[in-house]
Structure formats: C-alpha cells, structure tokens
FIKOLZA-1660 file (N, C-alpha, C; in steps of 0.1 Angstrom, whole numbers, plus 5000, padded with zeros to 4 digits):
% residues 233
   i   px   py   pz ch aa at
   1 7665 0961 2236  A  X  N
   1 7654 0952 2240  A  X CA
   1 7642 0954 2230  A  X  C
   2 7638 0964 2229  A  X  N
   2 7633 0968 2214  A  X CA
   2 7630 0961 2206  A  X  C
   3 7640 0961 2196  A  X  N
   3 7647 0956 2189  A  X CA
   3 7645 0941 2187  A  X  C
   4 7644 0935 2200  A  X  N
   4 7644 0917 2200  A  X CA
   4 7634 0914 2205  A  X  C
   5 7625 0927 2208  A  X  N
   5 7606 0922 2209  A  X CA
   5 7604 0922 2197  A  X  C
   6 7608 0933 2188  A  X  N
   6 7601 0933 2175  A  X CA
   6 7604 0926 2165  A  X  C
   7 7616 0917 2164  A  X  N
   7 7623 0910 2162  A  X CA
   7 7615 0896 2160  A  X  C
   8 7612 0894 2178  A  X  N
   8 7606 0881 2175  A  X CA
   8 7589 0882 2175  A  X  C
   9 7586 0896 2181  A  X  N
   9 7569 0898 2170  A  X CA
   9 7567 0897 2153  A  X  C
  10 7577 0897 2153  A  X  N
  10 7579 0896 2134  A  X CA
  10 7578 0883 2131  A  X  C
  11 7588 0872 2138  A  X  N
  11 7590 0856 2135  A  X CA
  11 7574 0856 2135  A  X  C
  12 7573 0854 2147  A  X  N
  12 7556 0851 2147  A  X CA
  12 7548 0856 2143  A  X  C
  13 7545 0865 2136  A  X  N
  13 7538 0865 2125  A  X CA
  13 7541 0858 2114  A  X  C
  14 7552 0855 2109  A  X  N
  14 7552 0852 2095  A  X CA
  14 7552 0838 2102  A  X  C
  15 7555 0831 2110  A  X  N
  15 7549 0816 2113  A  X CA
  15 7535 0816 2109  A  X  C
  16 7528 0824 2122  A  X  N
  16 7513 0823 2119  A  X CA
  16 7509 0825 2102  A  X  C
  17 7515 0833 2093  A  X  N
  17 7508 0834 2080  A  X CA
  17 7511 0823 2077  A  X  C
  18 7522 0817 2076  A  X  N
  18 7525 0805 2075  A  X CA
  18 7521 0788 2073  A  X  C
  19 7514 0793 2088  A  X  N
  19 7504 0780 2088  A  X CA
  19 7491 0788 2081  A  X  C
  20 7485 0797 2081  A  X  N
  20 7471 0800 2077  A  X CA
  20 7473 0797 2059  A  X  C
  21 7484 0797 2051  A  X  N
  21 7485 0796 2040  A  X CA
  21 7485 0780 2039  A  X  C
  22 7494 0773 2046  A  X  N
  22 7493 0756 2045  A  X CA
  22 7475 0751 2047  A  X  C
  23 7472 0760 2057  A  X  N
  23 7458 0753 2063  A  X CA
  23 7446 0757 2050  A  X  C
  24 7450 0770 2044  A  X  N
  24 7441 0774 2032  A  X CA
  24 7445 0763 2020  A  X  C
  25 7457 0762 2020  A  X  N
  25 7462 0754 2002  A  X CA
  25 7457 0737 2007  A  X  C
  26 7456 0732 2022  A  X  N
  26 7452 0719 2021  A  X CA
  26 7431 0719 2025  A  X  C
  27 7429 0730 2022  A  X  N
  27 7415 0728 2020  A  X CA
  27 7410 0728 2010  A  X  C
  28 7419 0740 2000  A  X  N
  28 7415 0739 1986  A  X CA
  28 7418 0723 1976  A  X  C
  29 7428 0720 1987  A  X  N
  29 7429 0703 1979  A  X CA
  29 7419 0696 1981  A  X  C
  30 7413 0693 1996  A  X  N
  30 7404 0686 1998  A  X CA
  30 7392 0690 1990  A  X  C
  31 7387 0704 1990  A  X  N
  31 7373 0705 1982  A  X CA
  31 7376 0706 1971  A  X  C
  32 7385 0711 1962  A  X  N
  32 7385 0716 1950  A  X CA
  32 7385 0727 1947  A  X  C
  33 7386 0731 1929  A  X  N
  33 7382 0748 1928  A  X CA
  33 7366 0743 1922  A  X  C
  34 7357 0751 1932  A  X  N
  34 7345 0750 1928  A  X CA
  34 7338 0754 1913  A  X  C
  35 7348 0768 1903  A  X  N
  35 7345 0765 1892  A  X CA
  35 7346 0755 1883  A  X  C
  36 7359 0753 1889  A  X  N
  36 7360 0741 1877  A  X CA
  36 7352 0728 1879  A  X  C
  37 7344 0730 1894  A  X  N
  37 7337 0718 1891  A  X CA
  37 7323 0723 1884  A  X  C
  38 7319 0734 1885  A  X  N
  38 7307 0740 1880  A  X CA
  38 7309 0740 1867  A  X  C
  39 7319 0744 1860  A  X  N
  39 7326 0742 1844  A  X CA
  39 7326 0726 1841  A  X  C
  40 7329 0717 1850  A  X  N
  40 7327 0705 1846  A  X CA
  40 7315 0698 1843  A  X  C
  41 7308 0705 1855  A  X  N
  41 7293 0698 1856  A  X CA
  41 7284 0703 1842  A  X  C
  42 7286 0718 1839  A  X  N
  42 7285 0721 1824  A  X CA
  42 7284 0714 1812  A  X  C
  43 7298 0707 1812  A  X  N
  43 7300 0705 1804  A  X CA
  43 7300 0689 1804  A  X  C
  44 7300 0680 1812  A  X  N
  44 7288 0673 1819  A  X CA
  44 7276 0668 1813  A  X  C
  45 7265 0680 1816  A  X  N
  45 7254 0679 1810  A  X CA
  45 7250 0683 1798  A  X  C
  46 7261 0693 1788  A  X  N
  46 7263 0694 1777  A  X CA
  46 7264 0683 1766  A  X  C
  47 7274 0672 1773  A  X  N
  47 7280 0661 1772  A  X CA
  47 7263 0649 1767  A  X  C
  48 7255 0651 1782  A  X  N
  48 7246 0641 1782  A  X CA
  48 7230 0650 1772  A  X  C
  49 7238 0661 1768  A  X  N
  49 7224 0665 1762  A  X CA
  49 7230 0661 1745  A  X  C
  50 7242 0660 1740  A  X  N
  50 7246 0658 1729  A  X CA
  50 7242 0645 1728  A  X  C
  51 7245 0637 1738  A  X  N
  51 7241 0619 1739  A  X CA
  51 7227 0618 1732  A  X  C
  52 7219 0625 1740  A  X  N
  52 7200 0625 1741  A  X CA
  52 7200 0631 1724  A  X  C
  53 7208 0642 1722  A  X  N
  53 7202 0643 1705  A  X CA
  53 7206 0629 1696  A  X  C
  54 7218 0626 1700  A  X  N
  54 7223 0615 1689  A  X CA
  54 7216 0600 1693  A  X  C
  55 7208 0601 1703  A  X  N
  55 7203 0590 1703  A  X CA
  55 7188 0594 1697  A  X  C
  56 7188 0607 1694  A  X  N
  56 7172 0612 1690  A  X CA
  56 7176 0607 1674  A  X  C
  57 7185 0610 1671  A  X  N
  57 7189 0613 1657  A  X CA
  57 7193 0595 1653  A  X  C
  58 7198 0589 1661  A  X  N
  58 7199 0574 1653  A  X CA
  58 7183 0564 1659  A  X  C
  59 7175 0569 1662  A  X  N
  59 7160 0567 1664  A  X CA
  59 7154 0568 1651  A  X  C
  60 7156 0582 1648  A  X  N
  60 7148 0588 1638  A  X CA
  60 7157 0580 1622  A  X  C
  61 7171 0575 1622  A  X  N
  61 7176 0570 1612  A  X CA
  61 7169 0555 1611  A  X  C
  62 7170 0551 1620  A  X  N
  62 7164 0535 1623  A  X CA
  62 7148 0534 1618  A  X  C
  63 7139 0546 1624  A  X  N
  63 7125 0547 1621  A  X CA
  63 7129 0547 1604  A  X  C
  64 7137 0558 1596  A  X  N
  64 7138 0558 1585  A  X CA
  64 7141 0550 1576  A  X  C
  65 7149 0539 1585  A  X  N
  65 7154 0528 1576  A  X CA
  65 7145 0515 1576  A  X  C
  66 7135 0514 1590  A  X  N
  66 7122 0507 1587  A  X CA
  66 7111 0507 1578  A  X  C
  67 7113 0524 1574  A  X  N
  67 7099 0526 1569  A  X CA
  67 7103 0525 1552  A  X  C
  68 7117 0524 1549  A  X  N
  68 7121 0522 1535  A  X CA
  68 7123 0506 1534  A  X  C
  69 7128 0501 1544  A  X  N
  69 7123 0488 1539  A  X CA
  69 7108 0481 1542  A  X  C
  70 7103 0488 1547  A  X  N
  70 7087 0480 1544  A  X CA
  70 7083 0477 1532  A  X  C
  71 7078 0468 1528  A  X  N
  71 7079 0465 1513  A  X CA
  71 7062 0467 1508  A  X  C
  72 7059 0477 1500  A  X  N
  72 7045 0473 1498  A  X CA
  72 7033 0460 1497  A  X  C
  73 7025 0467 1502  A  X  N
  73 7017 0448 1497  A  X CA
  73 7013 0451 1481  A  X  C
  74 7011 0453 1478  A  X  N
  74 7007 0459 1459  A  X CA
  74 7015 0469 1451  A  X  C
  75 7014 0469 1441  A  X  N
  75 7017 0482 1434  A  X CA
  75 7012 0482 1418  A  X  C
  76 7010 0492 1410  A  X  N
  76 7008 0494 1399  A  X CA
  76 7010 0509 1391  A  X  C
  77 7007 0505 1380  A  X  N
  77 7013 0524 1377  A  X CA
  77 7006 0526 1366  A  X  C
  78 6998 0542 1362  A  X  N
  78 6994 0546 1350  A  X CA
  78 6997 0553 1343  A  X  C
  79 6995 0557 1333  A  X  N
  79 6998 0565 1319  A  X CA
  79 6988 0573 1319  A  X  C
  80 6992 0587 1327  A  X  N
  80 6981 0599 1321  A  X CA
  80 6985 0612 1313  A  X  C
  81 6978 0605 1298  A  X  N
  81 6976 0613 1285  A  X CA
  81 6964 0622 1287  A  X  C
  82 6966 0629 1277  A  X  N
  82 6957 0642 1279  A  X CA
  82 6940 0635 1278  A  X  C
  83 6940 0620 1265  A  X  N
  83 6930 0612 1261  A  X CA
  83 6928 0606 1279  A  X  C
  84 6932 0604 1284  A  X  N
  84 6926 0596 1300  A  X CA
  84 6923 0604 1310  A  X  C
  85 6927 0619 1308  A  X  N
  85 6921 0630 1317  A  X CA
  85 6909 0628 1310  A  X  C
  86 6907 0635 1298  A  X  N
  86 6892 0634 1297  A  X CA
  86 6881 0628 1299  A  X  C
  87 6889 0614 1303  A  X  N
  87 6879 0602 1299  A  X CA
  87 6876 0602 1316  A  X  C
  88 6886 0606 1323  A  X  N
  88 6883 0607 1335  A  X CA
  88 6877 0617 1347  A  X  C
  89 6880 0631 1335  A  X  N
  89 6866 0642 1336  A  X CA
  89 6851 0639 1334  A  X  C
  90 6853 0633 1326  A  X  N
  90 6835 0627 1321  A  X CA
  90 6830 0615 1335  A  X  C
  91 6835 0609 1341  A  X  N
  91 6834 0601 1352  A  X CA
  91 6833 0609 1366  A  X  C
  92 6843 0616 1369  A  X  N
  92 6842 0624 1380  A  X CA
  92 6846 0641 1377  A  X  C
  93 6830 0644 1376  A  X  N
  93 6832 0660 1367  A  X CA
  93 6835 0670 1382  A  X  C
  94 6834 0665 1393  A  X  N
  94 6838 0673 1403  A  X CA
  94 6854 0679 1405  A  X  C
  95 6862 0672 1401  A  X  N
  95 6876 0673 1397  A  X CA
  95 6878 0684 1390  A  X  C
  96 6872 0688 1377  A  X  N
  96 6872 0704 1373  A  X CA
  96 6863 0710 1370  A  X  C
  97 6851 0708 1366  A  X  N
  97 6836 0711 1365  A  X CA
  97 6837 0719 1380  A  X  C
  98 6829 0711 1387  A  X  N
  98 6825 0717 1397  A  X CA
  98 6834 0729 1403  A  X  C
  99 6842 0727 1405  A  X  N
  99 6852 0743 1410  A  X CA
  99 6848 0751 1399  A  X  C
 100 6851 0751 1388  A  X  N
 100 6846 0759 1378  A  X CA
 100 6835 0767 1383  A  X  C
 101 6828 0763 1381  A  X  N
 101 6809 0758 1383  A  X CA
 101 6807 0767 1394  A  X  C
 102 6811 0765 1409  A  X  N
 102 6813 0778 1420  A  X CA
 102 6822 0786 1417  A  X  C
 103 6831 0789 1409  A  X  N
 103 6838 0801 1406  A  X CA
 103 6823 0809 1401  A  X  C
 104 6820 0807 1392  A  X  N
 104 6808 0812 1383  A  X CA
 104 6797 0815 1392  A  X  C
 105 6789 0809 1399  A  X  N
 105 6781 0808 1408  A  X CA
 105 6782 0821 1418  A  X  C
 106 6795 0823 1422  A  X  N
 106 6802 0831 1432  A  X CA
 106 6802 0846 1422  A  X  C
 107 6803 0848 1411  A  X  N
 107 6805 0854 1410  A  X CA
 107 6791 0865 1401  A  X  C
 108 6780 0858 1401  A  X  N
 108 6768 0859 1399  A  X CA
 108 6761 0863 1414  A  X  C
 109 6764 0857 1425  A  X  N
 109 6756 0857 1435  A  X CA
 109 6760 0873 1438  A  X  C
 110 6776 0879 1435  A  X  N
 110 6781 0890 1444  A  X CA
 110 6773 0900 1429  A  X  C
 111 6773 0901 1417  A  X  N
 111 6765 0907 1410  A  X CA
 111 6749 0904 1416  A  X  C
 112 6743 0901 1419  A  X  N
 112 6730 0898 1422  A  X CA
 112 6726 0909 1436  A  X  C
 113 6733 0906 1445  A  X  N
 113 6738 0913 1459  A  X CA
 113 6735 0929 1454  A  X  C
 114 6745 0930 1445  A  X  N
 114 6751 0946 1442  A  X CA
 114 6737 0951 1434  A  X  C
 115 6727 0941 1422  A  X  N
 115 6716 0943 1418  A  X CA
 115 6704 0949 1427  A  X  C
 116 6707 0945 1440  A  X  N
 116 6696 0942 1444  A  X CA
 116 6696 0960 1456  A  X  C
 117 6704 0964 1451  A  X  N
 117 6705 0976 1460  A  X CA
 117 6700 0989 1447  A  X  C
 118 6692 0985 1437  A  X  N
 118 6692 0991 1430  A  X CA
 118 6679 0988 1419  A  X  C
 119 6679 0978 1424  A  X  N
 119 6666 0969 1415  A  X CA
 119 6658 0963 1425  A  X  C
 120 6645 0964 1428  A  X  N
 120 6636 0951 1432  A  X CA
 120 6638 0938 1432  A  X  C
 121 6637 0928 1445  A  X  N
 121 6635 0914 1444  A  X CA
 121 6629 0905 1437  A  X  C
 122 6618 0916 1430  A  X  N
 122 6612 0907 1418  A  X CA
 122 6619 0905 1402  A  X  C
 123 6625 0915 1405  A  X  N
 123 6635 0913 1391  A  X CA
 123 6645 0906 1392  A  X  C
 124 6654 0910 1403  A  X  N
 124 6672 0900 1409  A  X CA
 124 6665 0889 1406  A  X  C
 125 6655 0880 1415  A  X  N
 125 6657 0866 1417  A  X CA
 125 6655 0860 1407  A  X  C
 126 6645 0863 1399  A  X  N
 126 6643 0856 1381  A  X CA
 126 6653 0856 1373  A  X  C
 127 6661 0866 1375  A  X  N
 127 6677 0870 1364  A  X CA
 127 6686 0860 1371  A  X  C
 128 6684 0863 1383  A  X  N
 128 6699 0851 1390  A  X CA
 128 6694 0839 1386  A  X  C
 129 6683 0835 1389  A  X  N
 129 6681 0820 1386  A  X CA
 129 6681 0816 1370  A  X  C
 130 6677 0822 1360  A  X  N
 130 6684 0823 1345  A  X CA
 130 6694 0824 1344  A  X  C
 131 6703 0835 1348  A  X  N
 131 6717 0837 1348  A  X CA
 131 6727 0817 1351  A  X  C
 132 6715 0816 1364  A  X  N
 132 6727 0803 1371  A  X CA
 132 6726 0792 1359  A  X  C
 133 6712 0794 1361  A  X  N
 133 6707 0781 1346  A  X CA
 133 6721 0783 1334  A  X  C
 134 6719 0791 1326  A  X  N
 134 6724 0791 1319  A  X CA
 134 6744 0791 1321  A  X  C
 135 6747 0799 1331  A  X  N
 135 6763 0795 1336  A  X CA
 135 6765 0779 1339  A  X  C
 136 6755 0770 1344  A  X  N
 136 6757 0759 1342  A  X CA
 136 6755 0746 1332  A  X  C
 137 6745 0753 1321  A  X  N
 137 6751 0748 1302  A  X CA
 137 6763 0749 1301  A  X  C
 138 6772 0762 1305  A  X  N
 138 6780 0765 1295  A  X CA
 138 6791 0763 1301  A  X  C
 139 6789 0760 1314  A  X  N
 139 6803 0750 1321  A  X CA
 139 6802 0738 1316  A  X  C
 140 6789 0734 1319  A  X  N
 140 6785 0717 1315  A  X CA
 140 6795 0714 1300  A  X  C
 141 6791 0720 1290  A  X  N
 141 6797 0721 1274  A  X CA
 141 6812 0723 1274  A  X  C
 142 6818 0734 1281  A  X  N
 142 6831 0732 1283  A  X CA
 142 6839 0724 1292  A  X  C
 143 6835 0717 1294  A  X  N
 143 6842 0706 1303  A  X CA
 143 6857 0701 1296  A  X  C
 144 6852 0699 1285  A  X  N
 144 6865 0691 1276  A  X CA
 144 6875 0702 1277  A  X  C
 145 6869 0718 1272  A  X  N
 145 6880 0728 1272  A  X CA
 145 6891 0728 1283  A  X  C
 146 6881 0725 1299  A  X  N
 146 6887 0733 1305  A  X CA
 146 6893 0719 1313  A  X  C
 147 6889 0704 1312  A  X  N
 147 6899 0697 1315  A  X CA
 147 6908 0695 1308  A  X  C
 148 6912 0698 1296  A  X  N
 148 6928 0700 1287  A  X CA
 148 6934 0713 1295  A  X  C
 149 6929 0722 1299  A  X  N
 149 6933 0733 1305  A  X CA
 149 6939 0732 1316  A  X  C
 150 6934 0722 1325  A  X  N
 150 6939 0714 1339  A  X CA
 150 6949 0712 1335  A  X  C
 151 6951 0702 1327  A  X  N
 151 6957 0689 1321  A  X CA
 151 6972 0698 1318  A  X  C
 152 6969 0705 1307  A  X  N
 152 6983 0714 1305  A  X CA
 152 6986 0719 1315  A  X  C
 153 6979 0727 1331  A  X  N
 153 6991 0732 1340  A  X CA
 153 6995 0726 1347  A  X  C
 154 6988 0715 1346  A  X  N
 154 6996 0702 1355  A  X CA
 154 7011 0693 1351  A  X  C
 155 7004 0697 1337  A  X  N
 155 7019 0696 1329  A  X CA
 155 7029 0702 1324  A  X  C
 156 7026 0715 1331  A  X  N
 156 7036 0725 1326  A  X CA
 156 7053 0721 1333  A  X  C
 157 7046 0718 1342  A  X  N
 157 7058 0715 1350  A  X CA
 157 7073 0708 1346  A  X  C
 158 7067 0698 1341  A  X  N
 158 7077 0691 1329  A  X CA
 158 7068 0677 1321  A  X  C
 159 7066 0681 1310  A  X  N
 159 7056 0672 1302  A  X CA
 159 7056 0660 1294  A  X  C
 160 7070 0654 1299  A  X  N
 160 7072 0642 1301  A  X CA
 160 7068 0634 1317  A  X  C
 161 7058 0639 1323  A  X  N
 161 7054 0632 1337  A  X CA
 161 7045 0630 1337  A  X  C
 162 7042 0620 1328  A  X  N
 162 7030 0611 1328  A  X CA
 162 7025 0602 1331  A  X  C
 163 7035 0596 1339  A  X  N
 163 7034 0582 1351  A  X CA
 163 7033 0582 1358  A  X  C
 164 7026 0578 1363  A  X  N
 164 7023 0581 1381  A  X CA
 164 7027 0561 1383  A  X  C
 165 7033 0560 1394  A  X  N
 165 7036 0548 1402  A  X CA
 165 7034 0545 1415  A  X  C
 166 7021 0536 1418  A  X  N
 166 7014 0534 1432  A  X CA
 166 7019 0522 1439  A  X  C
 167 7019 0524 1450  A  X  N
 167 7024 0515 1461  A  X CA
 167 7017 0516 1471  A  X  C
 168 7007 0501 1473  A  X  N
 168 6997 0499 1484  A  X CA
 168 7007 0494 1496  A  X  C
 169 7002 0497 1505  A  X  N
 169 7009 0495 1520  A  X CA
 169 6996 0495 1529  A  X  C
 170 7000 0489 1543  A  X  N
 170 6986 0482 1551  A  X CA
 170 6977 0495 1554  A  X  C
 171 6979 0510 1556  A  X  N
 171 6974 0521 1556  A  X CA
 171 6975 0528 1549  A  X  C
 172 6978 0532 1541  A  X  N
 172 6981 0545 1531  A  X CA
 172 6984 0539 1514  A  X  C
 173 6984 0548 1505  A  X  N
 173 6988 0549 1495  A  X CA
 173 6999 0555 1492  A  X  C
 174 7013 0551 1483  A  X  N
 174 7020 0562 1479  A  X CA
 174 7024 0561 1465  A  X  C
 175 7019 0579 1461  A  X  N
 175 7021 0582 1447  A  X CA
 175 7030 0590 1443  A  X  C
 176 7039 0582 1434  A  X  N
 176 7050 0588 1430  A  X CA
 176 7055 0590 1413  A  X  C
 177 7059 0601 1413  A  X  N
 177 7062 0605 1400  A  X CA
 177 7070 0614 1399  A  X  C
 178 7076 0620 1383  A  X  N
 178 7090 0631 1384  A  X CA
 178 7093 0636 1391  A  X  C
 179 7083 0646 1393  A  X  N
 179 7082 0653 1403  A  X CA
 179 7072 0659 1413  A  X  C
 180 7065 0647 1420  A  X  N
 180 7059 0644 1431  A  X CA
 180 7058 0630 1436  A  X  C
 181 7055 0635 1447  A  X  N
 181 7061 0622 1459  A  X CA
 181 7046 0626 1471  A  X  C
 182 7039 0617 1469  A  X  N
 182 7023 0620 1479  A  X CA
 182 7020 0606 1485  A  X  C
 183 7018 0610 1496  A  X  N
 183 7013 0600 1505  A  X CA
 183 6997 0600 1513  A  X  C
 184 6989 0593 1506  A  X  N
 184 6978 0594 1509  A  X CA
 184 6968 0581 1518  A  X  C
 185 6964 0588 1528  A  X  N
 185 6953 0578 1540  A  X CA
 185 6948 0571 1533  A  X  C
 186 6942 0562 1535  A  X  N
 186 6932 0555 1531  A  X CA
 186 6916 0554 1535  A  X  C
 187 6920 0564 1547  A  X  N
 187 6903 0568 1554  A  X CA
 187 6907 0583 1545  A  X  C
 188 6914 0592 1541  A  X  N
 188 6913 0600 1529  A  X CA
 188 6904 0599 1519  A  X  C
 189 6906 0589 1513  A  X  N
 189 6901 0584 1502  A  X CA
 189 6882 0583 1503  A  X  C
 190 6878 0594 1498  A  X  N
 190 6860 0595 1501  A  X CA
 190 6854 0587 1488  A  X  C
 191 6857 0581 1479  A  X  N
 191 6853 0575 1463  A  X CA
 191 6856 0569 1460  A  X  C
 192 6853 0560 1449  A  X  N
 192 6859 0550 1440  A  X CA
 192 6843 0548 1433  A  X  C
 193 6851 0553 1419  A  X  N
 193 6844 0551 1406  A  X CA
 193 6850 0541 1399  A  X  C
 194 6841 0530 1399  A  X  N
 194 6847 0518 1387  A  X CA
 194 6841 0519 1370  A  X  C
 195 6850 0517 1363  A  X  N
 195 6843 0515 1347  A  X CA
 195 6852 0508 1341  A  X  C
 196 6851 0504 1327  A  X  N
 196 6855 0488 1323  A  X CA
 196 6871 0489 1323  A  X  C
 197 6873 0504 1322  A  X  N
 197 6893 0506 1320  A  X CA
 197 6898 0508 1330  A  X  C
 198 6891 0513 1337  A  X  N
 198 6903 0524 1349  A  X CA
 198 6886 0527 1366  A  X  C
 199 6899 0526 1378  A  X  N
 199 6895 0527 1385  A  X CA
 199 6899 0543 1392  A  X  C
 200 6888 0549 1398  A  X  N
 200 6888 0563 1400  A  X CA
 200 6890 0565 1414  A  X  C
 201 6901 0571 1421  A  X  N
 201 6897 0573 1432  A  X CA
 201 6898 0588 1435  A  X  C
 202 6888 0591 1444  A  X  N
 202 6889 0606 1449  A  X CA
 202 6892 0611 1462  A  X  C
 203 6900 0622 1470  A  X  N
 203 6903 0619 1481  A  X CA
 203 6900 0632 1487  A  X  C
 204 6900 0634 1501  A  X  N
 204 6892 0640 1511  A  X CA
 204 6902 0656 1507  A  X  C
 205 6900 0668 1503  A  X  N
 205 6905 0674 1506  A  X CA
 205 6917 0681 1493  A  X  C
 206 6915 0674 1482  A  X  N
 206 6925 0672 1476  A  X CA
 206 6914 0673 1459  A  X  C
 207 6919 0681 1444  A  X  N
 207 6915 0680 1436  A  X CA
 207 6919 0672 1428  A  X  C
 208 6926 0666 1429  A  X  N
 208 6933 0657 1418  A  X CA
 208 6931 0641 1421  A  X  C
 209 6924 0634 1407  A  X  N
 209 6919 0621 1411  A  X CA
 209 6931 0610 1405  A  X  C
 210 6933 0601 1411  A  X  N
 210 6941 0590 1408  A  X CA
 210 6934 0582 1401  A  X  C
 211 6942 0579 1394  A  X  N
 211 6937 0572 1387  A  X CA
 211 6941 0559 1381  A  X  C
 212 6935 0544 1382  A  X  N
 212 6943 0531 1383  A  X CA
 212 6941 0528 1368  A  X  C
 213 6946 0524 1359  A  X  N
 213 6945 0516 1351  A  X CA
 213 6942 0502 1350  A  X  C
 214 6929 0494 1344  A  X  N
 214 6931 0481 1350  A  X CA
 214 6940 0470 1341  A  X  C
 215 6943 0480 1332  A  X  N
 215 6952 0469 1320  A  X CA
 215 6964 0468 1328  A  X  C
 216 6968 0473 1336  A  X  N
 216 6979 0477 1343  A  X CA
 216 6979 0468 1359  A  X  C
 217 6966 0465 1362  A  X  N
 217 6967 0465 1377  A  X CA
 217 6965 0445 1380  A  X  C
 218 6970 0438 1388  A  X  N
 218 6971 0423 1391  A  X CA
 218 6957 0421 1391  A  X  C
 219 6951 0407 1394  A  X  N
 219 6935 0405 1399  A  X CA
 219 6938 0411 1411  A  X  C
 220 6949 0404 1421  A  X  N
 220 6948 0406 1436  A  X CA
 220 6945 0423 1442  A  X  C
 221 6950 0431 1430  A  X  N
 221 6954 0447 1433  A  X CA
 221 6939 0451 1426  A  X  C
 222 6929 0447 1419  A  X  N
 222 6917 0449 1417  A  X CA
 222 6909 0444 1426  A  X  C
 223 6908 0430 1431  A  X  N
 223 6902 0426 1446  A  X CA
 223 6904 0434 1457  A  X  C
 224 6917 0439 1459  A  X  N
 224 6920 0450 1470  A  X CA
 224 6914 0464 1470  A  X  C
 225 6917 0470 1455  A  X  N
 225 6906 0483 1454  A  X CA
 225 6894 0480 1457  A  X  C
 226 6887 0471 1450  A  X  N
 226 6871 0469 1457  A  X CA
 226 6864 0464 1466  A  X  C
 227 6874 0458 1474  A  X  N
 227 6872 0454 1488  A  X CA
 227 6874 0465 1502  A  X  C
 228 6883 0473 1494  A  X  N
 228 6885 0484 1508  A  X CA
 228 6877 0498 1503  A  X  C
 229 6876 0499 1489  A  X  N
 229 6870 0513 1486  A  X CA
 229 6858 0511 1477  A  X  C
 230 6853 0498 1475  A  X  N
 230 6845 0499 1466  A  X CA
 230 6829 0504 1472  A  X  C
 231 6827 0506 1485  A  X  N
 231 6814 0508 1491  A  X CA
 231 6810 0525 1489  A  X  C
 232 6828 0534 1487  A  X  N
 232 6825 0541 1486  A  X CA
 232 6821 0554 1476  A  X  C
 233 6807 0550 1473  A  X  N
 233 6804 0558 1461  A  X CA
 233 6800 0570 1460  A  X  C
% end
C-alpha cells in the first residue's frame, strides 16, 4: 500500500512541475526576454543617435557646399614687393612704427621706475622726457629699416608669396594666398587710407594692412571700397 501512495505521490508531482514549466515557458513567450528587449532598445537609440550625427554631418556638408558656391560680388589681387611695403609703411606707420615705438617706450618707462628709487623726481622726469624725445627720432628714421625687417619675416615663410587674392562677399572679406587663407569682417575693418596707387585698409585687432592695388582693381570694386569704408579714417 506504501508503495502505491508513493507511487502515485510521485505522478503528481511531476504533473504539477509539468504544468508550472508549460505555464512559465507560455509567459516567457507572451512578454519576452526582457534583456533582449533592453539590448534592443539600446541599440535602438544607438541606431537613432547615429541618425542625428549623420544628419548633423550632411547639414554641415550642405552648409559647406553653399558657402563654396557663393560666388563673390568683387575680387582683385596685389603684388606685395618689398618696394609696396614701404610705400605702405610711409602711409600707415602704425603697422610697424608704432609697435616699435611702445616696445621702446615700455622699456624706458621700467628704467625710469627703477631710476626713481635712487634718484630724485627732479632728475627721472627731465631724462625720461629726453630719453622718449629722442627714442622717437630714432624710430621715426628707421622706419624703412625696420619695415624691410617686417617684410623679410613675413617672407620667410616662403618668398615666392607675394600675391595676395581678395574676394568681396556681402559681409566679409577673403584673403588668400600660398600660405594663408583669412577671413576678415567688414565691421573689422577700422581704416581706409586712399592715395593715387593703392588703397589701405587696416583692421581691428590685427597688424597686418591689406593692401588694394588700384591698377589692379575694376571702377565698380573702387566705388565699393569707398562707399563702405571710405568714412573711415
């Protein structure tokens, strides 16, 4: 008797696991395995963030491909010889003079300072103000030296780049040559010095003056320089 209780306590059990395994394997069908939907959703949003860069990235090719076909409204180009620096040192002596000029200055004022811990204010101020007098002759007189001196480290670089090539556009300027590529504001632009060859411009922030040639430039592209920059002198 035993025997055929335990017997059929056994069937029923393994029925019961039976169904508890059918009833588990048809739930897992209905919901899923939850990693792999968490691994899907992953990869998912992986998916839609790769989207968002390649649509960042064919934006930014489109922007690039607009901005190369824009076509300038003007252009013109000059030839700067060592002869047209000069000529355009003597026009706008702030270009290398003046830096000069406060190098010197600066370097008198910190001697004057160090004088004055040792000497009387009646002596410093009379010598500084001689001293400046005279450091500004002798800048004044080398100008020519020291705009060839510009001149060659500007052209160390490679001394065949003597062309600069401008392209007016509705806001900016761009200057291009061997080896530079500058793009300049046009609210940048604080100057314009005109004389019978060449037009000067000077810009906010920056030492180096551009320079137009007018044997070089259309009427329309000389109307345009002095219409938008000629007020400012």
């Amino acid at each position: 008797m035993q025997d055929d209780e335990l017997k059929e306590t056994s069937e029923e059990l393994e029925e019961t696991v039976e169904e508890l395994e059918n009833e588990l394997s048809e739930e897992i069908e209905d919901t899923g395995d939850p990693v792999d939907d968490e691994e899907g959703s992953e990869e998912d949003s992986e998916d839609d963030e790769d989207d968002e860069y390649e649509d960042d990235d064919e934006e930014e090719e489109e922007d690039d491909e607009v901005e190369e076909e824009d076509e300038p409204l003007l252009t013109t180009y000059s030839v700067v010889d060592l002869e047209e620096y000069r000529k355009m040192e003597k026009k706008v002596p702030s270009s290398v003079f003046t830096p000069n000029l406060l190098r010197v200055m600066v370097i008198l004022a910190i001697i004057a300072v160090a004088a004055s811990f040792i000497f009387p204010p009646i002596i410093v101020l009379p010598a500084f103000g001689v001293c400046a007098l005279i450091a500004f002759l002798v800048v004044w007189s080398l100008r020519g030296m020291l705009a060839e001196k510009a001149y060659n480290k500007m052209m160390s670089r490679d001394p065949s780049d003597t062309r600069r090539d401008y392209a007016f556009y509705d806001g900016y300027l761009r200057v291009r040559g061997k080896v530079m590529n500058a793009r300049i504001q046009y609210y940048e632009i604080i100057q314009c010095i005109e004389t019978e060859e060449s037009f000067y411009l000077r810009s906010k922030g920056r030492r180096a003056v551009i320079i137009l040639q007018k044997k070089n430039c259309s009427p329309e592209l000389s109307a345009f320089i002095k219409g938008k920059f000629g007020n400012r002198q």
